[in-house]
C-alpha positions as CSV (number, residue, x, y, z in Angstrom):
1,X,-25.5,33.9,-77.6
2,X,-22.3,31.9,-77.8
3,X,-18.6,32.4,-77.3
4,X,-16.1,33.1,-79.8
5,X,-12.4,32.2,-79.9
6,X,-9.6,32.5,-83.1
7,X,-9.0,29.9,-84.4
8,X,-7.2,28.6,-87.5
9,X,-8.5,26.7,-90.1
10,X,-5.5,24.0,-90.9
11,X,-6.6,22.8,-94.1
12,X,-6.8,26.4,-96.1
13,X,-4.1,27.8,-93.8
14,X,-6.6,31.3,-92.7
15,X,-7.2,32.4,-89.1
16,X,-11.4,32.3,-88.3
17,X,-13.7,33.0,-85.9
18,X,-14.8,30.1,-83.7
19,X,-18.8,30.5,-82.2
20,X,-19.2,27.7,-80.0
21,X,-22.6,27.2,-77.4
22,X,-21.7,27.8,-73.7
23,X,-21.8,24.1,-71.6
24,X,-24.8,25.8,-69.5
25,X,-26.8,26.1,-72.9
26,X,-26.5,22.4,-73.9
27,X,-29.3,20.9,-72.1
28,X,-31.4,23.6,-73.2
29,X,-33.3,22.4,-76.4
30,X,-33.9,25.9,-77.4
31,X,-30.9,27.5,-77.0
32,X,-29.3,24.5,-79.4
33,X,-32.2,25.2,-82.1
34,X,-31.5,29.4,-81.9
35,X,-27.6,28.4,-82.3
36,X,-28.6,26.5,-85.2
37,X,-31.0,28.8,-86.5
38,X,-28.3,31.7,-86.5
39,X,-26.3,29.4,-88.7
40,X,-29.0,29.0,-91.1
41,X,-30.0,32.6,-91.4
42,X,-26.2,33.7,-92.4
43,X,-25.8,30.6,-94.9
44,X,-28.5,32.2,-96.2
45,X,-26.9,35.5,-96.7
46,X,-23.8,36.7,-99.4
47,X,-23.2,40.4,-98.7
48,X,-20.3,42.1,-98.0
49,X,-20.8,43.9,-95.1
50,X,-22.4,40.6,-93.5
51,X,-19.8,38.2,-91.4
52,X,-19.1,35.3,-93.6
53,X,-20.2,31.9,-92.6
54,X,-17.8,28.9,-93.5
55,X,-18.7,25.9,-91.8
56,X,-21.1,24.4,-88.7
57,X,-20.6,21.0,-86.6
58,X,-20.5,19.9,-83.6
59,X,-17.7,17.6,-81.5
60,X,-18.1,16.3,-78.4
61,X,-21.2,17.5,-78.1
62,X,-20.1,21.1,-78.8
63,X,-22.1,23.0,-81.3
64,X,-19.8,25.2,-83.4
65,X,-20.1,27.8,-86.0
66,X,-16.8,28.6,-88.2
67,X,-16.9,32.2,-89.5
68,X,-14.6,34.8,-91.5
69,X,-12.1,36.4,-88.7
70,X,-12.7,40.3,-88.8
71,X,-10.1,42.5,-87.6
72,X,-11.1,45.6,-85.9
73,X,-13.1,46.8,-83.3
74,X,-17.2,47.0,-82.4
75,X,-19.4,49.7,-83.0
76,X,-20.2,50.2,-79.6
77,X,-16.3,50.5,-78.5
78,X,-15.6,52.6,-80.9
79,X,-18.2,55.1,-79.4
80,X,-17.3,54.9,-75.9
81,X,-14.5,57.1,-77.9
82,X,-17.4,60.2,-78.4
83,X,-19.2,60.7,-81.9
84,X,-18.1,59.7,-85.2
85,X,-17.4,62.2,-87.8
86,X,-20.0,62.8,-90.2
87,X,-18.6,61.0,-93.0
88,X,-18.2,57.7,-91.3
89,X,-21.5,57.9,-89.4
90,X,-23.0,58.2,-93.6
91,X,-20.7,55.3,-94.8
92,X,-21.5,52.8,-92.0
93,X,-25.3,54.0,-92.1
94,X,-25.3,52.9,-96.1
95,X,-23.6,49.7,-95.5
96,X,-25.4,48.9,-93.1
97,X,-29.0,49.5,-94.5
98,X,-27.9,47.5,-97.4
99,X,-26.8,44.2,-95.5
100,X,-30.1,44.7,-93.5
101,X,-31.6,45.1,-96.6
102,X,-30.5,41.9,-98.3
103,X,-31.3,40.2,-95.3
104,X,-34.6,41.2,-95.4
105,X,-35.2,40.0,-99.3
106,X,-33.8,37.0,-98.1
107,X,-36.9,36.7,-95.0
108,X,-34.1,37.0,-92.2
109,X,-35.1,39.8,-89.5
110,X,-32.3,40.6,-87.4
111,X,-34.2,41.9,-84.1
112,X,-30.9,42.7,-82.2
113,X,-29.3,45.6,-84.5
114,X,-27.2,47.7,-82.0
115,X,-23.9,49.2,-82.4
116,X,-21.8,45.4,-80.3
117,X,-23.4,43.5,-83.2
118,X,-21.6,45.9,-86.2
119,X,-17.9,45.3,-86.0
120,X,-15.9,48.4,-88.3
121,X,-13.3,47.1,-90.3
122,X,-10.8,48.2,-92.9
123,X,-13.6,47.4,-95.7
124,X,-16.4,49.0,-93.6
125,X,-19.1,48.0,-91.2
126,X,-20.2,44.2,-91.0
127,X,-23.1,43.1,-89.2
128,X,-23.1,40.1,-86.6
129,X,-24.9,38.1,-84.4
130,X,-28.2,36.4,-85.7
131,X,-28.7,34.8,-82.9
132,X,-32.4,36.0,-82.2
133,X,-32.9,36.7,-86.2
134,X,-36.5,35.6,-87.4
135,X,-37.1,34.2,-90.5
136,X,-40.7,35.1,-92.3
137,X,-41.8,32.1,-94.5
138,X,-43.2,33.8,-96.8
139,X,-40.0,35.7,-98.2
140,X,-38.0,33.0,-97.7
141,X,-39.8,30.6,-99.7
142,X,-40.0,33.1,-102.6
143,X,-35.9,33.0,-102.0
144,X,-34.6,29.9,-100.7
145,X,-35.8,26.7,-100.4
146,X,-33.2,26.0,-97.3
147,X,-34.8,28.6,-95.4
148,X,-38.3,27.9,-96.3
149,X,-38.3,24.6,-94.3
150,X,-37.7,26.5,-91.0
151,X,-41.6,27.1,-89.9
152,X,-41.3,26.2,-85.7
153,X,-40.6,29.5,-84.1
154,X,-38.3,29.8,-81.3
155,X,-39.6,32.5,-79.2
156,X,-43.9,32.3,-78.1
157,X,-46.5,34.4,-78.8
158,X,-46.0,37.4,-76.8
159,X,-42.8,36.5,-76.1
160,X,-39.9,39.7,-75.7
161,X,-36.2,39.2,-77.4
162,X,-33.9,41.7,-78.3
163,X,-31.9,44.5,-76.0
164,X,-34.2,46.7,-74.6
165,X,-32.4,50.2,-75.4
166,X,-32.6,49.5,-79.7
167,X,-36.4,47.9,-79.3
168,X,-38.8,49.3,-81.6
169,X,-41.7,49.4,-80.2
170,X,-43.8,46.7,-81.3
171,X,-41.0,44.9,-80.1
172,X,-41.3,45.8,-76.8
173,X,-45.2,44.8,-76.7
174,X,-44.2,41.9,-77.8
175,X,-46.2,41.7,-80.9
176,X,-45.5,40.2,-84.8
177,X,-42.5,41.4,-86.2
178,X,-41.5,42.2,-89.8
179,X,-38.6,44.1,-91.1
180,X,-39.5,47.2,-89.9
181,X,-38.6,46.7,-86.7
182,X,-34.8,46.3,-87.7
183,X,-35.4,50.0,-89.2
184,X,-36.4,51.2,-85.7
185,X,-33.5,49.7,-84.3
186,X,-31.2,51.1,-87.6
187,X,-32.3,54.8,-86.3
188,X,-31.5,54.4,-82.5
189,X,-27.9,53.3,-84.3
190,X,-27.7,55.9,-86.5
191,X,-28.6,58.3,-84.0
192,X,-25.3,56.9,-81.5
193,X,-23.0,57.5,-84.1
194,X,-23.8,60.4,-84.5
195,X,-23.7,61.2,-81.0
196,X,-22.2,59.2,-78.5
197,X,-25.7,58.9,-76.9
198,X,-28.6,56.7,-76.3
199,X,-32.0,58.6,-77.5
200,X,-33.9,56.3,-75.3
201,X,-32.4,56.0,-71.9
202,X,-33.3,54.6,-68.5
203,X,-32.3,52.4,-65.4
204,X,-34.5,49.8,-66.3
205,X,-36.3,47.6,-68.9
206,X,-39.7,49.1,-68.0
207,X,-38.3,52.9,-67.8
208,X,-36.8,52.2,-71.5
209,X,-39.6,51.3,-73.2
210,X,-41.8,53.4,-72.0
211,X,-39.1,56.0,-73.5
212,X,-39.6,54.2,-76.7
213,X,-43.7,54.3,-77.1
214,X,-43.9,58.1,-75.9
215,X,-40.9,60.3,-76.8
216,X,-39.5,61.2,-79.7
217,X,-35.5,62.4,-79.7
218,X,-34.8,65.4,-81.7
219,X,-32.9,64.6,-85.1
220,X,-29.2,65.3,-85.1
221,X,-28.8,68.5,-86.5
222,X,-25.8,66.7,-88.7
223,X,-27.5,64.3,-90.4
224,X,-30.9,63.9,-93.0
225,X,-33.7,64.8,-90.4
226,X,-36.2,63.1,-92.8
227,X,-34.6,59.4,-92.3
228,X,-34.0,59.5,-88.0
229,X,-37.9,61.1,-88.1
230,X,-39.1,57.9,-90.6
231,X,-37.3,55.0,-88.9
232,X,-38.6,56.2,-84.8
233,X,-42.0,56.5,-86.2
234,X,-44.3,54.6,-83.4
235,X,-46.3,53.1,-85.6
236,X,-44.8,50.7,-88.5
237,X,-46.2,51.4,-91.2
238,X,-45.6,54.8,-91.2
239,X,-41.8,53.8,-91.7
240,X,-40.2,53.8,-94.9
241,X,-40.8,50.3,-95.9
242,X,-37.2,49.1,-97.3
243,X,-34.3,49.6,-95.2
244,X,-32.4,50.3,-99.1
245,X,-34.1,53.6,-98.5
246,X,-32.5,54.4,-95.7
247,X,-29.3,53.5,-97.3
248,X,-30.0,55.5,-100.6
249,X,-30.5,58.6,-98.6
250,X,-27.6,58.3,-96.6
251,X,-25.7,58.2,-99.5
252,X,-27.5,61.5,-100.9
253,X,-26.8,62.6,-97.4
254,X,-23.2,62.1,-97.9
255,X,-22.9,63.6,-101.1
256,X,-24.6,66.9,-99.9
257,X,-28.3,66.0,-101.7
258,X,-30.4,65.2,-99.2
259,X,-33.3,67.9,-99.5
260,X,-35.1,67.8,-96.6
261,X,-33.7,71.4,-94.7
262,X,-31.1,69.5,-93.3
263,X,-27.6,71.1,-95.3
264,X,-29.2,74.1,-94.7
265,X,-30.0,73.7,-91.0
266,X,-26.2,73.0,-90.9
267,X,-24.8,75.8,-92.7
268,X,-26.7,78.0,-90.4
269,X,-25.3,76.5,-87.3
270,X,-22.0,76.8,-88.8
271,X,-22.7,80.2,-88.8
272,X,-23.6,80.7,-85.6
């Protein structure tokens, strides 16, 4: 939600990123407390691979955010391109578990993780756009007071945000989320880069998701089979419970220790 312009901030002489609320939006209670909920959840957050929030106001009855300018291009352009190579698909994987993973500590749930919210830059992958994040209570009073005072949810019971084709499925029903829904979403990701391709496709909203709660892609023969098959697990909690797990096993991945059958699987297609 929200349109962004360059912009320069004159007083420390650096060129930012300007979010500011569409007109149609302003009338719209709702939409004004999610813009200034997104703000709240990235104050919240230091972490390098997380977009930098400097400043929030508003001006003639515009709502603004003022974020760190990041050069480069968007996940999802970048694979309009085909597949990424191994290497990078293992680097952004691990920096982008970890920034989901401090955001978790922190009580911030992303629920919209897809590759136009990771922009790749010359220092790696940063992830945008907490627009429709959710902050738990519970973790963030153990963490920050700031966030702790945020208790009025902005979506109903029952209620459906995020984009349908990175939905886990306890999303798509609807239902209570924790941080393990970002981890269902981190796997459809991980599985694009790798491939170029959607595992859960469809023409519609209803078609997708009923992709999501009965099929189950087949693992990329390139990367750790063990960490797609964890995160699209249908049922929660029979996902790894960190997303810093994810992260730690890419890395393995990357450096050729990942155990589970997977260098082996690709040493015999190599073969082939």
């Amino acid at each position: 939600m929200g349109e962004v312009y360059r912009g320069k901030d004159t007083r420390l002489d650096r060129v930012v990123a300007i979010k500011v609320l569409p007109q149609h939006h302003f009338s719209h209670p709702q939409a004004r407390e999610r813009f200034e909920r997104e703000a709240r959840a990235i104050s919240a957050l230091s972490h390098p691979h997380i977009c930098a929030l400097y400043d929030i106001g508003s001006q003639d009855e515009i709502d603004y955010l003022v974020m760190k300018n990041l050069e480069g291009e968007t996940l999802a352009n970048r694979l309009k391109k085909g597949p990424l190579p191994l290497e990078h698909v293992l680097g952004y994987a691990t920096e982008i578990a970890h920034a989901l993973d401090t955001a978790h500590q922190r009580g911030v749930i992303h629920r919209d993780l897809k590759p136009g919210n990771v922009r790749l830059t010359k220092t790696g992958a940063k992830l945008l756009d907490f627009g429709v994040a959710k902050i738990r209570v519970a973790e963030a009073a153990a963490s920050s007071s700031a966030l702790a005072t945020q208790t009025t949810p902005l979506t109903g019971e029952g209620a459906i945000v995020g984009t349908p084709h990175y939905m886990s499925p306890e999303q798509t029903r609807g239902e209570d989320l924790d941080a393990r829904t970002d981890l269902f979403s981190f796997g459809v990701v991980l599985y694009e880069m790798a491939t170029a391709q959607q595992p859960f496709q469809g023409n519609t909203s209803a078609v997708v998701f009923h992709a999501i709660l009965s099929q189950t892609p087949i693992s990329p023969v390139r990367l750790c089979g063990q960490m797609c098959r964890s995160s699209w697990n249908t049922s929660s909690t029979r996902r790894w419970r960190k997303t810093g797990s994810y992260g730690i096993r890419a890395r393995r991945r990357s450096s050729g220790t990942c155990n589970d059958g997977s260098a082996t699987r690709n040493r015999a297609a190599r073969s082939r």
